[in-house]
N, C-alpha and C positions, 0 to 999 in steps of 0.2 A: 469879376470875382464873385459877386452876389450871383450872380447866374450861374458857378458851378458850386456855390455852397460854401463859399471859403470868405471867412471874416478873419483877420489879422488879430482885432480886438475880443476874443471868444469865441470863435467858431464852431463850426459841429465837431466832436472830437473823432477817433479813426475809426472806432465803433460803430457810432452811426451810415460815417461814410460806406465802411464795407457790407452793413443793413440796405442801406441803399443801394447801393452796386449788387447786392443778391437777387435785391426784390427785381431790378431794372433787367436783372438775367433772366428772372423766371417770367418777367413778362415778356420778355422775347421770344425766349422759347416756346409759349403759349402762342404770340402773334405769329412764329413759324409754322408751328401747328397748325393752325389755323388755315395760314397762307397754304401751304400745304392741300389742307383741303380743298380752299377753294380753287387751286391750280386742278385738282382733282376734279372737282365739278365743272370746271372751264371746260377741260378735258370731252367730259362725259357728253357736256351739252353741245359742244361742236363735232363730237359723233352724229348726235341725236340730231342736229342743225342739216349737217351732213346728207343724212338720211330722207331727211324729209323735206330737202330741198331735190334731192334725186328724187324723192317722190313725186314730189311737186312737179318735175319738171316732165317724169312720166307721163303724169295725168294731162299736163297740157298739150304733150307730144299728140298723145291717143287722144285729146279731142279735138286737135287738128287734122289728124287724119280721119274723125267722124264724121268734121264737115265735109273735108275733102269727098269722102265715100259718099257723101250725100248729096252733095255734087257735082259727084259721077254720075249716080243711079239718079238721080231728079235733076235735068239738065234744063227742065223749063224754069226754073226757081228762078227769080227775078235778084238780079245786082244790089240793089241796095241789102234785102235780106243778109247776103253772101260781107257785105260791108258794116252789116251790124255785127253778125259771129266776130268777125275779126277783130273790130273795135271792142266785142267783150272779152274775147281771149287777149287781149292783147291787155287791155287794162287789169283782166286777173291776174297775168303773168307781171303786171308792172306794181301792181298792188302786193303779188306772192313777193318780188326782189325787194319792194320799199320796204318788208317787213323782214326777211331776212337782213337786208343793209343795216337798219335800226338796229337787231339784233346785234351783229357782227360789232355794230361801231359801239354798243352798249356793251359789251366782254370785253371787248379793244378797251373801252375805257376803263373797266374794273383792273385788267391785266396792268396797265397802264399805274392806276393809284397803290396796289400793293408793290409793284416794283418786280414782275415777272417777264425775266429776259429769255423763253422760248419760242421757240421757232415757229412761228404761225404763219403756216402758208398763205398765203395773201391770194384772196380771192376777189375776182374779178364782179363785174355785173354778167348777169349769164350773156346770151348772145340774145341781138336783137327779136324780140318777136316778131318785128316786120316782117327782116326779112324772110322767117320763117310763114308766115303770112303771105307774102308774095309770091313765096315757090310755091306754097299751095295751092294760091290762085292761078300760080302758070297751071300748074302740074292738073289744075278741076281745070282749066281752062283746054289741054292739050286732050285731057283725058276724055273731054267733050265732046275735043274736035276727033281723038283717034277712035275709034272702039275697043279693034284689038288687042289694045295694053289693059284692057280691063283687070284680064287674068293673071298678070303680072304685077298689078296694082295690090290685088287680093293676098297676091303670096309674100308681098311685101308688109300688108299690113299684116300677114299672119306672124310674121317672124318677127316683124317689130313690136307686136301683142307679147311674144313670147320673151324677146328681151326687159320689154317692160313689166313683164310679169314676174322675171328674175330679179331684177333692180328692189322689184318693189319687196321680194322678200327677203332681198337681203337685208333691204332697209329696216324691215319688221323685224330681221333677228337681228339688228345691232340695237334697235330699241329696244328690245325685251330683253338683250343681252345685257344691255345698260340699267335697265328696270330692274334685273334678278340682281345685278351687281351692286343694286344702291338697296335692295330688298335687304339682300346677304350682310352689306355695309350697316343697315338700320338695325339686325337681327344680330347681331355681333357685338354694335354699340350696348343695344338693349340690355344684353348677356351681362356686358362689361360693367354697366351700368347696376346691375344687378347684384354680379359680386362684389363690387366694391359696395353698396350696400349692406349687404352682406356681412364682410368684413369691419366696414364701421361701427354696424350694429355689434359684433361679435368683441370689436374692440372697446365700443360699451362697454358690455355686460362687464369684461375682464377690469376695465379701470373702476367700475362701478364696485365691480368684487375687491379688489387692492383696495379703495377706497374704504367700503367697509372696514376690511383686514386693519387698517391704519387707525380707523375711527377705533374698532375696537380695542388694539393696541394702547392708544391713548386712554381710552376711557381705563383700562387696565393700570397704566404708567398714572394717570392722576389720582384713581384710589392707591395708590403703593404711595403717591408722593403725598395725599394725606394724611394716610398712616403714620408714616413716618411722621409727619409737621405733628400729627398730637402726640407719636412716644417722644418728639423731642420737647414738646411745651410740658408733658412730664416730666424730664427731668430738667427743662429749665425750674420748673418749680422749685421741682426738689433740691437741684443745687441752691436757689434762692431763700427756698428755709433749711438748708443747712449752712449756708454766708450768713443768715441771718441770728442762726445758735453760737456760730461763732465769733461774729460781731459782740454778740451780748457777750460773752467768755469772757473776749479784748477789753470791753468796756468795764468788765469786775477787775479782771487782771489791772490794768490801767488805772483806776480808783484806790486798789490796794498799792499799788506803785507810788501814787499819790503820798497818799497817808502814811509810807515809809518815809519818802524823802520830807516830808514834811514833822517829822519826830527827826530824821537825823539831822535836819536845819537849829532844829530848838536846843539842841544837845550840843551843836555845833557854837549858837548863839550862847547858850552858854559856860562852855568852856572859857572862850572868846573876852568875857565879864571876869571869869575868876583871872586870866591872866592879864586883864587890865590892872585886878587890881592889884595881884600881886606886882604888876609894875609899878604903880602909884603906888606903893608902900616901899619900893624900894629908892623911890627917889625923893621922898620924904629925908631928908639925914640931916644930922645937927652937928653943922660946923665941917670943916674939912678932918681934925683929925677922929669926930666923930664916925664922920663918913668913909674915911679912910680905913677905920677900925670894921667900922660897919660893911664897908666896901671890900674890904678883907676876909671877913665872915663871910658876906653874901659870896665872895670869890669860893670860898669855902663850902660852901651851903650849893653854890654854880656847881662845884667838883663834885660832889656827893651826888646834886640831882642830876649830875650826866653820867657820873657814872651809875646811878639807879637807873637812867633814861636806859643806857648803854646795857644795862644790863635786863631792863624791861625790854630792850629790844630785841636782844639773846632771846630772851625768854618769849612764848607767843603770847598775844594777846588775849587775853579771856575772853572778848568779843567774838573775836575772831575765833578762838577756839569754840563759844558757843555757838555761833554761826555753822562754823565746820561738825560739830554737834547735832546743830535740827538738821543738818544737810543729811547727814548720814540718817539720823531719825527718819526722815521723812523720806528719804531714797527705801529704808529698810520697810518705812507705811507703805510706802506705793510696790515694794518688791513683795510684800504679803498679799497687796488687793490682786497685782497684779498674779499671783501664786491663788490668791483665792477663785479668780476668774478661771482662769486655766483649769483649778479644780472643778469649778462649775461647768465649765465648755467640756471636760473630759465626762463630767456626768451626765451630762446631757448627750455628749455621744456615746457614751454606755446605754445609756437609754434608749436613744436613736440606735443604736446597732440591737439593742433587746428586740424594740420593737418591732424595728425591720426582721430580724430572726423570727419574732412570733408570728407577722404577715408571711412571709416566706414558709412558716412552715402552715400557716392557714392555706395558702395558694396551693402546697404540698396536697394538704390533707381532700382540698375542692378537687386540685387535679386528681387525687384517689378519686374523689366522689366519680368524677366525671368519667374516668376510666372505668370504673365500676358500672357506671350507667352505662356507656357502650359496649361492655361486655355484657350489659343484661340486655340492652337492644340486640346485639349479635346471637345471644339465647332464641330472643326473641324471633327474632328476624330467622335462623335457623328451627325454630320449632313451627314458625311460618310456614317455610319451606317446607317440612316434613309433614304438614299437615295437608297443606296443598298436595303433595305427592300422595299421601292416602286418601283424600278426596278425589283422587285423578284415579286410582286404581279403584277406588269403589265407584266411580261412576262408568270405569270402565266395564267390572262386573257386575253393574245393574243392567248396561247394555248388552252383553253375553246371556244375563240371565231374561231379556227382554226378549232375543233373539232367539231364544231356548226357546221361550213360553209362547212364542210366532210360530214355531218349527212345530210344536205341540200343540196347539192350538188348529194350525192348519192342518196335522194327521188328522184331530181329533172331529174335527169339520169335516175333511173330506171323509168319514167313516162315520156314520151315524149307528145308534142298533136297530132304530128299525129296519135302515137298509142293508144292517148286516144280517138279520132275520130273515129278510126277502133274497137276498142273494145268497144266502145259504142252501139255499136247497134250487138257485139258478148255476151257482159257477162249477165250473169244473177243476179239477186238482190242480192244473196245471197256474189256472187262474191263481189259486188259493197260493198256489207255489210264491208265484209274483210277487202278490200282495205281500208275503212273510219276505219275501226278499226284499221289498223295499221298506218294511216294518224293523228288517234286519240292520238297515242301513241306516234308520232314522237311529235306531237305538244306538248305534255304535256313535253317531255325529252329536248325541247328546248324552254320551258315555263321557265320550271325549271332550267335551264342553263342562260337565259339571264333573269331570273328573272321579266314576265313580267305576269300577271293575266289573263286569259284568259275567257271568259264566255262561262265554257261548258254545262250551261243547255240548252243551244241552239241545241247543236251538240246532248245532251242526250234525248233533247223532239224528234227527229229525227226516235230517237230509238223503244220513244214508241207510232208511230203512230199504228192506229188499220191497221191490212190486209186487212179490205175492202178499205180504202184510199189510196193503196202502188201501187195497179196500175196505178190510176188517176193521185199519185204525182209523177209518172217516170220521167216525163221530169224537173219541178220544183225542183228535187232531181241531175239531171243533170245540172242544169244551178245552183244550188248550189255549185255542187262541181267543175264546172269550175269558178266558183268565188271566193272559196275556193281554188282550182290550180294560180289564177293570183295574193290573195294575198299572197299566200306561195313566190310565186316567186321575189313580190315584196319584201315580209319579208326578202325572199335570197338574192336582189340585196344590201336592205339595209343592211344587216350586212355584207354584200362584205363590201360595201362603207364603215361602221364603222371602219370592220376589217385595211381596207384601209390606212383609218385614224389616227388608235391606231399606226400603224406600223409605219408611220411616223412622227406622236409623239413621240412614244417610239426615234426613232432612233435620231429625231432632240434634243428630251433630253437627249438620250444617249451620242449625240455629243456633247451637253452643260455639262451635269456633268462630262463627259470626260477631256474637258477643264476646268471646275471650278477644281477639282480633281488636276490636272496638275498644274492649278495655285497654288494650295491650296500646292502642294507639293515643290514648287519652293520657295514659299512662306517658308511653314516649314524650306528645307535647308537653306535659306539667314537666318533666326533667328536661326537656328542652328548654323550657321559660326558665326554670329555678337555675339549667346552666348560665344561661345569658344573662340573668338578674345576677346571681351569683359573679361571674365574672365582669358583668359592669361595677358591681361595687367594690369587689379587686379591684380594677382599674383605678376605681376612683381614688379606692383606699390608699394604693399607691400613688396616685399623684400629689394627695394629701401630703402623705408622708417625704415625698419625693419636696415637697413643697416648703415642709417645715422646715429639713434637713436644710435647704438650702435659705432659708428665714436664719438657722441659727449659728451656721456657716456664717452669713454676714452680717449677723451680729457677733460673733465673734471677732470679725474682720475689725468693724467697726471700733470693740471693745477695744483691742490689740492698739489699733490706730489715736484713740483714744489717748490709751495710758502712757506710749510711747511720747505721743503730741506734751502729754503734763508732765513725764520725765524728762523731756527736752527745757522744755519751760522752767521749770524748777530748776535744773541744772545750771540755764542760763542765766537765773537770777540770783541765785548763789555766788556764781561765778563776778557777777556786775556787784554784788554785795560786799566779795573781797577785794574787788578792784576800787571800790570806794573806801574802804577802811581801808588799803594798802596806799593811794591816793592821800587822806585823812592824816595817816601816821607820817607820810613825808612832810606835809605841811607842817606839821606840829615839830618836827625835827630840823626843818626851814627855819621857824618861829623861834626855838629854842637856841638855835645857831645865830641867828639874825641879836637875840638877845643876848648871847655871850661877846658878840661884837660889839655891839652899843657899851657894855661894860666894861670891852676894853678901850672901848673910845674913852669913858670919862676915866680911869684910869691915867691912860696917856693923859688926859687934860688936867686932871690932879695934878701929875708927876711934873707936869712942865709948870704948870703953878708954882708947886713947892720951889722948883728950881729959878725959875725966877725970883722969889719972894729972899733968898738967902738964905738957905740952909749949908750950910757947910757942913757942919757936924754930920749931918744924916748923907752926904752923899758918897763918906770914907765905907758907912756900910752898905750902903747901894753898890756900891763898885766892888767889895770885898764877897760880899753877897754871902752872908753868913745863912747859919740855918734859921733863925730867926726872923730872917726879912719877908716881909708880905709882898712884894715886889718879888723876893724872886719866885715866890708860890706861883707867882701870876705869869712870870715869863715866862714856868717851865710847862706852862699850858699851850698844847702843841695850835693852838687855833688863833693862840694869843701874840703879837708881834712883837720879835726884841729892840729893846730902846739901845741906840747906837751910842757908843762909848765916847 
């Protein structure tokens, strides 16, 4: 039982046990694995085993037939020599099997410890070297005695070079082939090895991230649960000193409770004394028919004060109507304070609704402001724009007039007057023609630029004078075009001087709406501060007020709570006040009962007295019961019991 884990008295419970049975699964499945493998490498190494034991066995083949060929070809080589090769091939070849055998029975045995039931061909020892040894010795021996097998000897060892030369690469390609396959195996693990790496580290990072996630969460969830633990130790406070205002209340109410019951004790005690004594005076009496007279009267004086009781009891009691009195008094005090508060809770939300109206219409009046200021930014911002836009068209026409004054500049370059004084008297008309042609062009392309009208039928009647008058008007055609040249020039000096002009325009309004701009943007920030000062203090003002309202909300709650709390109180005390005088008066109506009984007790004892003692005379009017008898006064008192006949 101990050995599979099982105690009667406590043992591991089913938890553990199915813990243990998981773990005992995954290690087996690992030791399959494993096994696995190594069946694999079993595998691989008795290919490799395999191989290089055909190798082996090559190489020893081919150095028996090197001796053998040698001889052949050296047939004086003396015996022992021929006896040493064979005793070392023989011992290399028994050395190559001992160490394959070793092998062999070493994977035998591993096969053996993990518990692997396949098929391993069962290999032998190879075949004897001897005897291979001895046919060679025949075969150097025959080959000695024959000659002409020489050549036959040859084509055998060619062909058996040649199988052993296949052997041996087949063997190299199942070793290399086993080499790539465990390379491949190594290179795979590696990979494997790698992503799961990989992925551990990657499952890192993510538990590390969650982890934070949580940390932070927490840290979030413990300031919220502090928060909360101080607004709650606030209002434990404040429940605490408001138990403790009203403890003090209890403690006045409770004293004054006092000092009532302790007056209607004294009042009580003394009542108590006067009707002692009026007992003691009534049982003071001299003699029986004193007493009886006397007893008669007080029967008498008994009728009166019951029926005064009787009729005091009809009637309410002054106490009691006083009581019922301050009740109503002080119900109508507290229905005025309470009428007074209301008036003040009403005035104060008249007030609170004034205020709030004046804030709302302050808020009104800011949001004018503020609207007002964005329509004067929108001014602004729009005469922005508009300025920008005539900045952009005069600096377009400073560049037209720039591009003018380049156009004229360069006519005026390429035409000097000296050079037109020297070529005046070199060109020909033709030339002259030209030149007015392109003087014509220039003037139209800065006609059309500075937008000004030119009269060129003037310059086109030029054109079509007739040829018999072109000689005549040479020089008139010269003194045109230097009048034409002086007012080109002066045309260039003036839009120098325009250009001039514009440029310092431009720039002194440049420098003006730069400044306007400036101001204008100074201007914007200051009504941007004053908006956001300004509606911060709305804000605030509002919260203020938002604040108070809700301050006098609950003190008004409070008030309410209050007053209702002292008209409950008062009500109830009232109430316990007539329960005690209504309590009081029964007593006293017990008391006055109880003594009408005792009275008629001694009565009766009177009566039986008399009648024992011998009266005869007085009991003809007791039985007759005239109007005169004080006996019958007494029996016809309904409380009082009649004396049997």
């Amino acid at each position: 039982m101990e050995k599979f884990g099982m105690n009667f008295g406590g043992g591991p419970s089913k938890k553990d046990l199915l813990e243990t049975i998981e773990t005992q699964k995954k290690q087996l499945l690992q030791y399959q694995a494993r096994l696995k493998d190594v069946v694999r490498a079993y595998k691989s190494l008795l290919k490799e085993k395999e191989a290089l034991e055909a190798s082996i066995k090559v190489l020893s083949v081919s150095h028996e037939a090197d001796v053998g060929l040698a001889g052949v070809q050296l047939p004086g080589l003396t015996f022992p020599d021929s006896v040493d090769d064979r005793c070392s091939t023989h011992s290399e070849d028994s050395t190559g099997t001992a160490t394959s055998l070793d092998t062999a029975a070493s994977l035998t045995s591993i096969k053996g410890e993990f518990g692997v039931e396949d098929d391993i061909p069962a290999r032998g020892p190879p075949p004897p070297k001897s005897e291979e040894a001895s046919g060679s010795e025949s075969g150097v021996s025959s080959s000695s005695g024959d000659g002409p097998f020489a050549g036959g000897e040859v084509d055998k060892r060619l062909h058996q070079m040649k199988t052993q030369l296949a052997t041996l690469t087949s063997s190299l390609a199942t070793v290399t082939q086993e080499k790539s396959r465990m390379e491949a195996s190594y290179v795979a693990d590696k990979k494997k090895m790698k992503q799961d790496l990989e992925d551990a580290s990657n499952k890192a990072e993510e538990e590390r991230a969650r982890l934070e996630g949580e940390l932070k969460g927490l840290q979030e969830q413990i300031a919220e649960t502090k928060a909360r633990l101080i607004t709650q130790q606030h209002d434990r406070a404040q429940e605490q000193s408001d138990h403790a205002l009203m403890l003090r209340e209890l403690q006045k109410l409770l004293q004054e409770e006092r000092t009532q019951r302790q007056d209607l004790e004294l009042r009580l005690e003394e009542t108590r004394e006067a009707l002692a004594g009026r007992a003691y005076a009534a049982e003071q009496m001299e003699g029986f028919e004193l007493q009886t007279k006397q007893l008669t009267r007080e029967v008498e004086e008994l009728k009166s004060e019951l029926q005064a009781i009787r009729d005091e009891k009809n009637q309410p009691d002054p106490r009691l109507q006083e009581l019922q009195e301050e009740a109503a008094r002080l119900k109508s005090h507290f229905q005025a304070q309470l009428q007074q508060e209301m008036r003040k809770t009403a005035l104060a939300e008249d007030q609170l609704r004034q205020q709030s109206q004046v804030e709302e219409q302050r808020v009104a009046a800011l949001e004018n402001q503020i609207s007002e200021v964005s329509e004067l930014l929108g001014t602004y911002e729009k005469a922005k724009q508009k300025d920008q836009l005539a900045i952009q068209k005069l600096k377009e026409r400073i560049l037209q007039l720039d591009l003018e004054n380049k156009t004229l500049a360069l006519a005026a370059s390429s035409r000097s007057p000296l050079d037109s004084h020297g070529e005046e008297s070199s060109l020909d008309v033709s030339v002259l023609k030209d030149k007015m042609e392109k003087l014509k062009r220039l003037l139209q392309v800065a006609a059309r630029k500075s937008q000004v009208t030119l009269d060129m039928e003037k310059l086109c009647d030029l054109e079509i004078m007739p040829s018999s008058e072109a000689a005549d008007g040479e020089k008139a055609t010269a003194l045109y075009y230097q009048q034409e040249l002086k007012q080109l020039k002066e045309e260039f000096e003036r839009y120098k001087m325009r250009a001039q002009v514009v440029l310092k325009s431009k720039n002194t309004k440049d420098g003006n709406l730069g400044k306007e701009l400036e101001a204008a943007q100074e201007q914007l920030a200051e009504l941007k501060e004053k908006y956001i000062s300004l509606r911060l203090s709305c804000e605030e003002l509002e919260h203020q007020h938002q604040q108070e309202a809700d301050d006098w909300k609950q003190e008004l709650v409070r008030l309410q709570q209050l007053h209702r709390q002292e008209l409950e109180r008062c009500q109830l005390d009232f109430r316990d006040r007539t329960l005690k005088l209504e309590e009081e008066l029964h007593k006293q109506r017990d008391r006055a009962l109880a003594v009408l009984t005792e009275k008629d007790l001694e009565l009766e004892q009177l009566r039986s007295v008399a009648l024992a003692s011998g009266l005869p005379g007085r009991r003809s009017p007791v039985g007759g019961g005239g109007p005169g008898d004080p006996f019958e006064i007494v029996t016809d008192h309904p409380l009082v019991p009649r004396a049997k006949e």
